[in-house]
C-alpha positions as a printed Julia matrix, in Angstrom:
75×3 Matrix{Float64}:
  51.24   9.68  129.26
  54.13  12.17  128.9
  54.02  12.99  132.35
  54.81   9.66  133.37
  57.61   9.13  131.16
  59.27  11.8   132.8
  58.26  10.73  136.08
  60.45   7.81  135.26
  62.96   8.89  133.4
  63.32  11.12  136.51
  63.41   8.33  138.84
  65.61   6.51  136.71
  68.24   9.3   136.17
  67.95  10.05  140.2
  68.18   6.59  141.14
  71.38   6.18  138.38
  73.22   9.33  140.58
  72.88   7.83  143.59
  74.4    4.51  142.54
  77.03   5.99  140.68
  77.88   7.97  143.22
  78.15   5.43  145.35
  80.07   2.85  143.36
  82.77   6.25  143.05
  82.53   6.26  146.68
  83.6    3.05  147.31
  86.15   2.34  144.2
  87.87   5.51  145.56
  88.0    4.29  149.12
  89.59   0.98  147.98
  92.01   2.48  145.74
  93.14   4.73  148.91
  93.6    1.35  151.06
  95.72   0.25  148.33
  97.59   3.02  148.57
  97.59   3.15  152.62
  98.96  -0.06  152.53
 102.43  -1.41  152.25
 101.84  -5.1   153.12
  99.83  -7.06  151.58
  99.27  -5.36  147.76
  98.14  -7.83  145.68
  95.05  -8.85  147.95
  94.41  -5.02  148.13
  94.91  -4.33  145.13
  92.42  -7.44  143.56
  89.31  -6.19  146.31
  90.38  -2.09  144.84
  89.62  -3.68  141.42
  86.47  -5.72  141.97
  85.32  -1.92  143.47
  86.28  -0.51  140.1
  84.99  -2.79  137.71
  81.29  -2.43  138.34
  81.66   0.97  138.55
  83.31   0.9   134.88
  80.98  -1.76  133.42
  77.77   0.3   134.99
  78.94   3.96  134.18
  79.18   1.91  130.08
  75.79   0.65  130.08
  74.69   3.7   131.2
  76.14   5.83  128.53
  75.26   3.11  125.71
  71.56   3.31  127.13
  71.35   7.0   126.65
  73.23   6.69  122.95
  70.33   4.22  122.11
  67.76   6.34  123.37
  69.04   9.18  121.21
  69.33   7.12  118.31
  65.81   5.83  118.84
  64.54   9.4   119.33
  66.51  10.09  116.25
  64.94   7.92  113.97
């Protein structure tokens, strides 16, 4: 049964890189059109933060999920 708990958890933790990464990815590529761009800054800068935000909001429940798995593990 351990095994496949870490088989999981691997998955999981793999599977959380790649998404985070990509989120990064893309947040950073909007922030740089914002930047690129001269014209047009508000609309730029609104799509730059609905990039950010999920990234933000995902990278949180990420880090509260492993703070209640180590209080779990800790009681």
């Amino acid at each position: 049964m351990t095994y496949h708990v870490a088989s999981v958890a691997t998955v999981m933790s793999a599977t959380t890189v790649i998404v985070i990464g990509y989120r990064a990815g893309r947040a950073h590529a909007a922030w740089r059109d914002l930047r690129a761009a001269k014209r047009d800054v508000p609309a730029k800068r609104k799509i730059a933060w609905g990039r950010t935000r999920p990234l933000i909001l995902g990278v949180l429940f990420f880090v509260a999920t492993f703070v209640a798995a180590a209080y779990d593990a800790g009681h």
